[in-house]
N, C-alpha and C positions, 0 to 999 in steps of 0.2 A: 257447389262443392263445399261440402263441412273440415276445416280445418278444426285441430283440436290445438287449446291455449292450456299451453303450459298454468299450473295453477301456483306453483313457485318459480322465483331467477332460476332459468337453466342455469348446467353446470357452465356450459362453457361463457357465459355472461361473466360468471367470479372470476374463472378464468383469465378471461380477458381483461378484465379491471385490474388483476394482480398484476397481466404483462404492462400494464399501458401506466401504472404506479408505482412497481417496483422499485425498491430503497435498499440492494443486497450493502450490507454491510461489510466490514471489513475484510472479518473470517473468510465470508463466501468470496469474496475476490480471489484472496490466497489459494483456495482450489481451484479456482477459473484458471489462474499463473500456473500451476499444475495440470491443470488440463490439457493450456495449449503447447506447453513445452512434451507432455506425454503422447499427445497425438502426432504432431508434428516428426517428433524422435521415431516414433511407428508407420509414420507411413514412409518415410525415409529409408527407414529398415527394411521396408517391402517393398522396395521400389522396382528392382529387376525381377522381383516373381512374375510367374508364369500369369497367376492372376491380376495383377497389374497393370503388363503390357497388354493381357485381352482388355482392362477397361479401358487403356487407354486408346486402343484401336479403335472400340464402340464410339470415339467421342467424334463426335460433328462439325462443332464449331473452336474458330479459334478466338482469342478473347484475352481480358484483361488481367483473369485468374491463374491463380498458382495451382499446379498440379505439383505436390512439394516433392525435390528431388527430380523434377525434369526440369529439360529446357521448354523457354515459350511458353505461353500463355494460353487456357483455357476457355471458351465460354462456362457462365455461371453455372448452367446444370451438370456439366460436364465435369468441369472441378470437383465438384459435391460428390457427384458418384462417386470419382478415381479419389478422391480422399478419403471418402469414408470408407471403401473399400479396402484400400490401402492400410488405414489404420484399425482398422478392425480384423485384418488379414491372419494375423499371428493370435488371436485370442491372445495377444497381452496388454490389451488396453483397461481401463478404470472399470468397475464393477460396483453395482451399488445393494448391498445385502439388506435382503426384503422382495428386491425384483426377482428375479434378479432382470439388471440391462445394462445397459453398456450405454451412456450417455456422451460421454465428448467423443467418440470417433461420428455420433449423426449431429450433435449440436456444433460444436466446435468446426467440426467441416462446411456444415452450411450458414454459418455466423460470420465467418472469416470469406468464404463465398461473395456472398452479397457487400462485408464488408471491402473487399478491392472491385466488386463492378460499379460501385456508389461511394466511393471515397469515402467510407466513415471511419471516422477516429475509434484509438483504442479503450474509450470511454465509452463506447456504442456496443463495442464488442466485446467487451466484458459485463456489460449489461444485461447484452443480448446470453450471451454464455450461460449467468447464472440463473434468469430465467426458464429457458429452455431447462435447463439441469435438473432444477429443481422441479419445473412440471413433471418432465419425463420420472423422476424418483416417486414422485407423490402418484403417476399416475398406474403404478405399475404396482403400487398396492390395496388397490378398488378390488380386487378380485382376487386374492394369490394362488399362484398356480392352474389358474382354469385357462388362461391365455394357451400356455404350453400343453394344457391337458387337451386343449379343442385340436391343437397340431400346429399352433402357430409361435412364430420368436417373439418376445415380449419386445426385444429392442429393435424389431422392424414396426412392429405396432402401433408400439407408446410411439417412437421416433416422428413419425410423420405429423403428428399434431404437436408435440414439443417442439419442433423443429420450425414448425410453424409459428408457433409464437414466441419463439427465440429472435427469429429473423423481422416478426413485428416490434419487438420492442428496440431489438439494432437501428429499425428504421425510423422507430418515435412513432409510428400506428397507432391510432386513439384505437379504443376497447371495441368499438362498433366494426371496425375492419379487422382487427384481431379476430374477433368470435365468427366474422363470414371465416375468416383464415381454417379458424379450427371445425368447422361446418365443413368445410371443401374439403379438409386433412381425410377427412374419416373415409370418403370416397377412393382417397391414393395408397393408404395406408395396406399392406400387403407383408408376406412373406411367413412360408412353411417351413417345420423343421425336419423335413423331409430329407434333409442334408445328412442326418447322423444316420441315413441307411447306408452311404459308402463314402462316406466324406470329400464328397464334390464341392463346388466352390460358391453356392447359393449363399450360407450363412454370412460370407463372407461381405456378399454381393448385400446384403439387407442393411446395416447402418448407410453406405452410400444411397440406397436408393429410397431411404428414409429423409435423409438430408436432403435430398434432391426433390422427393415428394415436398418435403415441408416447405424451401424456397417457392415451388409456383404456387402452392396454394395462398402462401401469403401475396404475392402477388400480381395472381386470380383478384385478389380480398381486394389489393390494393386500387385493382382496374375499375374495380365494380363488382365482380362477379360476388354472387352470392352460394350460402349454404346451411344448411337448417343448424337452427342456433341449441337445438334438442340434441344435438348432434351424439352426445354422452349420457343421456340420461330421457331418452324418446323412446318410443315403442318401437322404433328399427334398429335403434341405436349402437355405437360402438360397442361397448360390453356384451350386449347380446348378441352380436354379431362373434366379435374373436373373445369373451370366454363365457359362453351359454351354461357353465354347469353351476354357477353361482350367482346367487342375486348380489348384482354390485353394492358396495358399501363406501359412499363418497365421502366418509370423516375423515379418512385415510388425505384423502386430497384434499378437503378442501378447510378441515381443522387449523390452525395459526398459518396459515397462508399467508406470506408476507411478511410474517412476526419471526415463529421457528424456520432454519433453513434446513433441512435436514441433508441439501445438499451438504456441510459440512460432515458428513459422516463416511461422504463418498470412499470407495477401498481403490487404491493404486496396486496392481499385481504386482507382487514379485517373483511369477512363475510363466511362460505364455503358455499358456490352456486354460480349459476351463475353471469357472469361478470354483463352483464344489470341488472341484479334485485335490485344492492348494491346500487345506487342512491336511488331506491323508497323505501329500508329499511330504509336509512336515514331520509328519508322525515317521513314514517309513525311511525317513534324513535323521531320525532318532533311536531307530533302532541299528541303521548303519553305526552310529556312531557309539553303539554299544557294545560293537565289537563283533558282532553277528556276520558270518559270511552267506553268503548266498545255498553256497552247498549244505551249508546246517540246517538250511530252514525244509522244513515238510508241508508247511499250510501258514497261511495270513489268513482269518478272519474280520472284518470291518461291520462296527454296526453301522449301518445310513439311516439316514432317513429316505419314506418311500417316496417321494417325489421327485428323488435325484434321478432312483433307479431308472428309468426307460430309455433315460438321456446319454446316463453313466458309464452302466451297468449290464445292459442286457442288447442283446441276447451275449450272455457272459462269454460264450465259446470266442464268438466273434470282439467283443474287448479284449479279450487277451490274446489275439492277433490282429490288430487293427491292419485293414488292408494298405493302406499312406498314415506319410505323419500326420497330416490334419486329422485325419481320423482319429489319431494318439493322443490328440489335447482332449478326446470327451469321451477316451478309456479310462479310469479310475486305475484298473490295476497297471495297464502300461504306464500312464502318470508313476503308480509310487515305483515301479520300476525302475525307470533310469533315473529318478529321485533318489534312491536304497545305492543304485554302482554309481551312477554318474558325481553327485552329492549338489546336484544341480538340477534344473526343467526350464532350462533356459531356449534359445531359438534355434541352439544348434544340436539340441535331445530332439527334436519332433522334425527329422527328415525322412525319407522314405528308405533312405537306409537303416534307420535307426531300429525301424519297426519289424527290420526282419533281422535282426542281430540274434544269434540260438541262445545269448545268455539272458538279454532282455525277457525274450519269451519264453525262455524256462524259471525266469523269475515272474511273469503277470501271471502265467498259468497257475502257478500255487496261492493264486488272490481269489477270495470269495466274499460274498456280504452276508449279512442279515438283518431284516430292518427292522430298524428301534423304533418300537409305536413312540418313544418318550423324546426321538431325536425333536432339535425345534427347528429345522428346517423348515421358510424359507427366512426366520424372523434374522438367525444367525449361522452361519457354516460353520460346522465341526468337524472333527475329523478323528478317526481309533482305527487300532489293532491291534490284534491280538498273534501273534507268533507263537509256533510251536517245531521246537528245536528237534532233532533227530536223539538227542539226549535225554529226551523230555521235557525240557527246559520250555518256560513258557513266559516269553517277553510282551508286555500290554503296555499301551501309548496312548494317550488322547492329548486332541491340540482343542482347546478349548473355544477357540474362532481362527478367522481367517488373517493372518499378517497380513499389514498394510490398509485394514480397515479399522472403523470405530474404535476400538479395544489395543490396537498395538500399530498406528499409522507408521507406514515406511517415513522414517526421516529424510531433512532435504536432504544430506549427502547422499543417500543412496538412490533418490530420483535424480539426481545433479547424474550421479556414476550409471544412472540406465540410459538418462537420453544422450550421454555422449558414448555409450557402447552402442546403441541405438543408430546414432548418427555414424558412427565407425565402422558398424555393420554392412548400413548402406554405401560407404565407398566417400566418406565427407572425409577430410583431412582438418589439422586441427584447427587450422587460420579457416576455415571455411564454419567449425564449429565453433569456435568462437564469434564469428560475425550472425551467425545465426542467432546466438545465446543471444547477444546485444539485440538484436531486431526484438526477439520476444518479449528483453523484457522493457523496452520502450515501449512496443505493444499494451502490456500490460499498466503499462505506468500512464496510458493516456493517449501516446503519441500517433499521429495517423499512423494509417496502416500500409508496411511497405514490404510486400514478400519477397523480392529478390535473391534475399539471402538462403532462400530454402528453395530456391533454383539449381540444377543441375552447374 
């Protein structure tokens, strides 16, 4: 039988050298402390949904881990799902503009995972944290937008191989069981966005079972098991698999690896829905604020870019009556809707009552796009509009990126004031929030790992 030899280092060989090396510096910590106070705070907040108690009924075993916001203890896989799910529930977790994906609800989940089944310190999991992160970011610009274009979620994809060497480097895994890790990843890796056809609860379901993919494979890696080291960059390989309409381009990944972090650029929401929509909340929180009522207005026009649209936008009839609120976080016109009355798109705009209110949806129906060959979608999110008044009167807005990333980071007091609205959401009181605060940020300063405090 003729094997064919790779004639350069595969990808996942660099890979693996960068988990099993890794030197995150300062910076990168301080988002990792962001992370898991963001995640944490989110799944907490989701904790009595409907989607939460089904994961937590799927779970099998009991065990050493925290399912955050229950009582009792998890087994490892188990955790990972109900967390990552959890935290990724409300689409208001971190977002990283370029992917787009959503990194700490699958790394931070299965990092913290394996950290309480193997007693590792908060020097392991902060490790672990900004490696994953920082894969998962790098790895979700090899191809932009062919991922979603083939019909698949970029943060169930990337997840499962980040995830996986997130949890090798928590462990101290030398490079050679890393890269079987990321070889096995590509096998589990999974999940369609077949979700935005009625806003059922799969999307939801893809960061946990990314996290959860990524823990066995590292620990397939770590038994023995093997997996082709070609894995990213083979003639079957991952890219050609979930996004076949582009030849991958690995400078994106594999350029200052280790040097530049670009997980520092990571965007914290300050809206729950989706990434694209948060620009044109801003805009349509601007023209509220210029005095405009609802009954004035005759038509909103938006330029997008075309990449957003299949996700956002279309079929428009149907975004401008999103059937539930989940469905509401990946309507653009219901987004700048209860954005324009509410002056807010926080947890408590996107219920299923919300979506059938007669003023919301006599305000998303008058939302239409047009796309700007010149938008730069996916490098940066923007957002416009253009109003026209019953007077004639014609108000235009552009939000020139997305708050809370790169260009305008949410400050700590207003992450401080989400994860304790966060935590109050889910039903914590303030000595229970406090005790919390304390656990994370010993966590983060080093300390073993000791979840109790984000126990029911």
């Amino acid at each position: 039988m003729n094997h064919s030899v790779p004639t350069s280092t595969p990808v996942a060989v660099k890979l693996a050298t960068f988990a099993e090396e890794a030197a995150p510096p300062s910076a990168v910590a301080d988002v990792c402390r962001r992370l898991i106070f963001d995640i944490i705070g989110l799944s907490i907040a989701a904790r009595h949904t409907d989607y939460v108690r089904a994961a937590l009924a799927s779970a099998v075993d009991e065990g050493s881990c925290t399912a955050y916001g229950h009582d009792g203890g998890l087994g490892l896989y188990d955790a990972a799902l109900v967390n990552g799910t959890a935290a990724h529930g409300e689409d208001y977790d971190d977002t990283f503009e370029g992917g787009p994906i959503h990194a700490g609800a699958v790394i931070v989940s299965a990092v913290l995972a394996i950290a309480e089944k193997r007693a590792l310190d908060g020097k392991a999991v902060m490790r672990g944290i900004a490696v994953g992160s920082e894969l998962m970011c790098r790895m979700s610009l090899v191809a932009p937008q062919a991922t979603h274009k083939a019909g698949f979620h970029p943060t169930a994809i990337f997840g499962a191989p980040a995830a996986a060497a997130a949890v090798g480097a928590a462990l101290g895994l030398d490079a050679a069981t890393i890269g079987r890790a990321l070889g096995i990843s590509g096998s589990l890796a999974s999940g369609i966005i077949e979700y935005l056809a009625d806003g059922s609860s799969t999307k939801r379901l893809h960061a946990g079972a990314a996290a959860q993919a990524g823990l066995r494979a590292a620990l397939l890696a770590e038994g023995g098991f093997t997996g082709p080291i070609t894995v990213f960059d083979g003639s079957h390989g991952f890219y050609k698999a979930f996004a076949p309409s582009k030849t991958p381009d690995f400078a994106p990944l594999l350029d200052g690896l280790g040097k530049t972090w670009i997980l520092e650029t990571l965007a914290f929401k300050p809206y729950a829905c989706g990434t694209m929509t948060q620009p044109f909340i801003d805009c349509a929180k601007k023209l509220a604020a210029a005095g405009v009522l609802p009954a004035d207005i005759v038509s909103i026009t938006c330029k997008v870019g075309e990449g957003t649209v299949h996700r956002l936008w279309e079929p428009l009839a149907e975004k401008h009556r999103p059937p539930n609120g989940y469905a509401g976080k990946f309507s653009t016109p219901f987004c700048m809707a209860v954005g324009f009355l509410d002056g807010e798109a926080g947890l408590g705009q996107f219920t299923n009552e919300r979506v059938k209110d007669p003023e919301v949806r006599a305000l998303a129906a008058k939302i239409s796009y047009e796309i700007d060959p010149n938008d730069p979608y996916p490098k940066n999110f923007t957002g416009h509009l253009k109003a026209t008044l019953k007077d004639g009167t014609v108000h235009e807005f552009r939000q020139p990126y997305m708050r809370g990333g790169a260009n305008e980071p949410l400050p700590d007091a207003e992450l401080a004031s989400k994860f304790e609205a966060n935590l109050r959401f889910g039903g914590f009181d303030s000595g229970k929030i406090a005790a919390l605060r304390d656990t994370l940020n010993q966590i983060a300063e080093g300390s073993k790992v000791d979840l109790r405090a984000a126990r029911a």
